[in-house]
N, C-alpha and C positions, 0 to 999 in steps of 0.2 A: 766286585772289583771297583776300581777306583774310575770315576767319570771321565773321558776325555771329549777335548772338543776342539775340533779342525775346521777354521774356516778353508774354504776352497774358492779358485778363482781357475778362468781357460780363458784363451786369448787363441785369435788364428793369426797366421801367418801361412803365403803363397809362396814357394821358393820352387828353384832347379837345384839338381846334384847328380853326381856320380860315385859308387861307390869302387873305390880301386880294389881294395882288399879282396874282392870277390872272385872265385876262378873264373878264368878266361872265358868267355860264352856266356857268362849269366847278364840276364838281362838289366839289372839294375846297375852294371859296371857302363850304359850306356848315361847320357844326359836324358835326364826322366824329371816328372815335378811334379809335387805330390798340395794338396790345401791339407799341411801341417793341423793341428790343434795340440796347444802348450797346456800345460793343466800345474796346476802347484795346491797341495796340503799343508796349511804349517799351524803348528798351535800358538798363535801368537798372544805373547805377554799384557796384561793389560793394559791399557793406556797408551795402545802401540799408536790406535788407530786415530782422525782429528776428532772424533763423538765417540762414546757408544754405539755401536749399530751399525758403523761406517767401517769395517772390517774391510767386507765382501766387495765392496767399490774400490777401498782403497787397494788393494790386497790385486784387483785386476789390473789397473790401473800400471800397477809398479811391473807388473808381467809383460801387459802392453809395450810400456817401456824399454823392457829389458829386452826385448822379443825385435824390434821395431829394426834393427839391424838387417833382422834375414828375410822380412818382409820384401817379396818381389826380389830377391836375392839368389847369386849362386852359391849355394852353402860350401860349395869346396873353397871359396874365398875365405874360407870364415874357421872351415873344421877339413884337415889333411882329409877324414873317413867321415863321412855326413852320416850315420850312420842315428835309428833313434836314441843308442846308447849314447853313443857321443854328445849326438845336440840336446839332453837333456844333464851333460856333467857340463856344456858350454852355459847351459839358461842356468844352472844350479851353483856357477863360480862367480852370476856377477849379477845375480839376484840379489839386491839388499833388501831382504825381508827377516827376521830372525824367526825364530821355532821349526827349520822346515823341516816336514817331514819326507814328503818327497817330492819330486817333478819327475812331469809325466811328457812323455809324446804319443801322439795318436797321429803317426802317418795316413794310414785310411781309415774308414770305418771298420774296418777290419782287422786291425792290427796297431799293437803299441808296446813300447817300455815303460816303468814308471821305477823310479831310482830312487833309493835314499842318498843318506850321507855318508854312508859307509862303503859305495859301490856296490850293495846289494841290489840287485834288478829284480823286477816282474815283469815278466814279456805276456802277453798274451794276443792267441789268433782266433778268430771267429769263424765258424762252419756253420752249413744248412742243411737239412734233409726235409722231403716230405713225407708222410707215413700216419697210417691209420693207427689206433689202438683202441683197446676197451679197459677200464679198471673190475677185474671179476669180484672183487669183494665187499666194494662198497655196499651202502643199504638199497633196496630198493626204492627202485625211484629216482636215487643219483641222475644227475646225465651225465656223467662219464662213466656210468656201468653200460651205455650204449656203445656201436662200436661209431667214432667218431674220427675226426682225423686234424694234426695241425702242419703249420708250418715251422716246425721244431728249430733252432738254433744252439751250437755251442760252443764254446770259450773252451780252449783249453791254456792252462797257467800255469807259466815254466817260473821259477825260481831259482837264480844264481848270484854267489857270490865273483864280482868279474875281476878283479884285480886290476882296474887299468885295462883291462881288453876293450877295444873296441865293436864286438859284437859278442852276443850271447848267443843264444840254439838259433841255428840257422830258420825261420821260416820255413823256407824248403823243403828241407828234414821233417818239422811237423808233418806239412801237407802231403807227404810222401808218407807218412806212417798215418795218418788220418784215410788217406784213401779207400784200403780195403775195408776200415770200417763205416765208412760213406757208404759203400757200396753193399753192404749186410743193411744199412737202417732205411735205407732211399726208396722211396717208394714199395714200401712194404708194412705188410700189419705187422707191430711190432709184436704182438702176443705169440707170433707163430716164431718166432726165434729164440732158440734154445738158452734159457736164464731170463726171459722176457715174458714169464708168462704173468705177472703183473706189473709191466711198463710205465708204474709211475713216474714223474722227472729225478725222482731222488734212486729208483733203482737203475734208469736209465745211467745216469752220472755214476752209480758204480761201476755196472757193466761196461763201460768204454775205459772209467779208469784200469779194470783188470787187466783189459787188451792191449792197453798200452803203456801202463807206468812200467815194467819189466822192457820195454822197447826206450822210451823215454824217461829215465830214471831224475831227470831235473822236473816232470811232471808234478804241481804240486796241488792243484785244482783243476778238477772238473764240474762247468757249469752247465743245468741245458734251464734253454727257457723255452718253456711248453706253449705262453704267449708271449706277446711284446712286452707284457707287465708282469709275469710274474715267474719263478722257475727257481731251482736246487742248484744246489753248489756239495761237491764231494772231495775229501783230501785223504782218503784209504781209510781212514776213524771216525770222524765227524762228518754230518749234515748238518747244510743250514738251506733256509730259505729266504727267499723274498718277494713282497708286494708292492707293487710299484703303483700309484693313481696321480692324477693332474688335480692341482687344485686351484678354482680362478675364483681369484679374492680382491678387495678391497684390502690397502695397505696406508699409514702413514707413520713417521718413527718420529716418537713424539724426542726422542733426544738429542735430533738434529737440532744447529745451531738456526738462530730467526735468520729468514731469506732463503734457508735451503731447500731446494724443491720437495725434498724426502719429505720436509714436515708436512707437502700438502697430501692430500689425498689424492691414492696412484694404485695400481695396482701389477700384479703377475698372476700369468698361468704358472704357479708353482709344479715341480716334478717334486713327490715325496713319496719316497722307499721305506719300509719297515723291514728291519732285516729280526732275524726267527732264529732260534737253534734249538734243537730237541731232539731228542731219541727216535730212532726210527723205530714205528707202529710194525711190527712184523706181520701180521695179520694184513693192515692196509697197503702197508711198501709208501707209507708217507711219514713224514713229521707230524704237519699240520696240514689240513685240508685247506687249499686256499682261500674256496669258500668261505669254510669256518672263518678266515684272517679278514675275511673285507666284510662278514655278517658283524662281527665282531667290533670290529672296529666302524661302522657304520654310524655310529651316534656322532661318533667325533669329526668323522667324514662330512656330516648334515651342518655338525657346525661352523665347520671352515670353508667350507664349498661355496660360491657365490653368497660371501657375507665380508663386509668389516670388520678386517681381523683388530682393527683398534679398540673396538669397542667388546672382546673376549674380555670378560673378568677374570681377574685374575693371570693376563700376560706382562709382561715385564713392558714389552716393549715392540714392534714387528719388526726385525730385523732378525734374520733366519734362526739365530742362533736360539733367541728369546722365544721362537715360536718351538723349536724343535723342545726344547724344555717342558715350554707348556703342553706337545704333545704329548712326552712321555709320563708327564705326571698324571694326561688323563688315560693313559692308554694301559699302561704297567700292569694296574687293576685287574682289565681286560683281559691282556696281553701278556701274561707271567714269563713267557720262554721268548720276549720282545726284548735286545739287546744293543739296537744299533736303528738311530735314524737317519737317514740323510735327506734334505731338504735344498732343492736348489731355487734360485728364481727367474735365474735365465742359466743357459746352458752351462753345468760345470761351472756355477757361480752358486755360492752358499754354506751351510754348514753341516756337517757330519757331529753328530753326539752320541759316542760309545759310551757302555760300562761292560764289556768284557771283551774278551780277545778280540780281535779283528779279521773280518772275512777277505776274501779277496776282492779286488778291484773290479768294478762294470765298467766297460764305454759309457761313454756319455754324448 
């Protein structure tokens, strides 16, 4: 499939709101205030930005901007329904960036919209459980054929087209259908739950989608993350995966104009995701062995990890976009069922580089 490439940008903003729409008694129909994060994808046209390389600044920058209204602000000033759907079709009407693909909100960490242009949404809400498991088939020796335990996390991913509505699946309603199966996975060995008897994160993300897509029919991803860095995503047909590492590099972009600090030498703790898609192992109840992703990828890992990235042969240039490139060129090799990078260099700031379908949305 055909390459694509999304620069991304987030901005925060502190506001109050109340939402009226909400039945009588529900708590957020009170004055409540939440530290917002705006997020915006667009595949912007060449030459949008004032250099090469200068995408991911400028790209925030214009967000900042756009944003700076509801900063410290009452949002019902601004939006009849404060709602995330709303304040992301308010950031999406007066946005002047072209290619967007979508804008996002992330009212907590826990919860957000992200829009296109079409009024189609992705809502998604985050859950926890803790809970023991073993993997029984691995080789001997694995350590997770031990019985071990984490602090599991997951997403689940509504998709709707809204028409102008001002909310989509109520929150609420999730958390009221997620309950009783919180209450089967929380504190317990997953092996001993009937369809669990090999609880990897790709079978787990079936097993919950079972439970609830037939409850929740806008259900469209199920993600769990086994750690902080890495975990399965499920949509009833496909698994994907991903591995997520921090990379703290030395940077300079040699295509900044003379005077701009970019040209000197600077650096980031980069966040860089490899996203995965492959057939599930029925024997293992995996894709890929995470392991295997980060053994694998290792060589490439040793070269960017506390190094200057300017001095990479053969990089165009460091500016997220140029590195995410030169990653996949080195990684592909490695990495055949590797589909999707995302590269940021401060929070929800950087570039996304597909060549096939597109997975669902992470926090950030």
């Amino acid at each position: 499939m055909t390459e694509h490439l999304w620069h991304a940008a987030a901005a925060g903003f502190e506001a109050a709101c109340s939402i009226p729409l909400l039945p009588d008694g529900h708590r957020s129909r009170q004055l409540h205030g939440h530290s917002f994060l705006a997020k915006i994808r667009a595949e912007l046209p060449t030459g949008w930005a004032a250099f090469p390389g200068g995408e991911v600044e400028q790209l925030q920058a214009r967000l900042a901007d756009c944003i700076a209204p509801l900063d410290y602000a009452h949002l019902n000033d601004h939006l009849d329904e404060p709602t995330d759907e709303n304040i992301a079709r308010w950031v999406r009407a007066r946005l002047d960036v072209p290619g967007i693909r979508n804008v996002g909100i992330q009212s907590t960490a826990d919860s957000g919209a992200d829009m296109d242009g079409n009024d189609h949404v992705h809502l998604w809400r985050r859950y926890r459980f803790q809970s023991a498991h073993q993997l029984p088939n691995v080789p001997a020796g694995h350590k997770c054929g031990r019985m071990h335990g984490h602090g599991f996390e997951v997403i689940l991913h509504a998709d709707q087209d809204l028409v102008g509505r001002a909310l989509g699946v109520d929150f609420d309603r999730i958390d009221a259908l997620w309950a009783p199966i919180h209450a089967e996975l929380d504190h317990a060995c997953l092996n001993d739950l009937p369809g669990l008897a090999n609880p990897t994160s790709e079978t787990i993300s079936a097993w919950i989608w079972a439970r609830l897509k037939p409850r929740l029919p806008e259900l469209s991803w199920v993600t769990v993350y086994e750690t902080a860095s890495c975990g399965a995503h499920f949509d009833g047909s496909h698994y994907r995966i991903w591995k997520e590492m921090t990379l703290d590099s030395a940077v300079r972009l040699g295509r900044a104009p003379a005077g701009d600090p970019r040209r000197r030498i600077h650096g980031h703790t980069y966040t860089l995701r490899l996203h995965l898609h492959a057939a599930l192992d029925q024997v293992m109840g995996w894709t890929i062995d995470f392991g295997d992703v980060k053994t694998l990828f290792a060589p490439i890992f040793t070269r960017l990890d506390h190094h200057p990235l300017h001095e990479l042969p053969g990089v165009a240039d460091n500016d997220t976009a140029s590195l995410a490139r030169w990653i996949r060129a080195q990684a592909s090799p490695l990495l055949p069922v590797l589909d999707r990078i995302d590269l940021y260099e401060t929070r929800g700031c950087g570039a996304i580089l597909g060549w096939a379908e597109d997975g669902p949305a992470l926090p950030i």
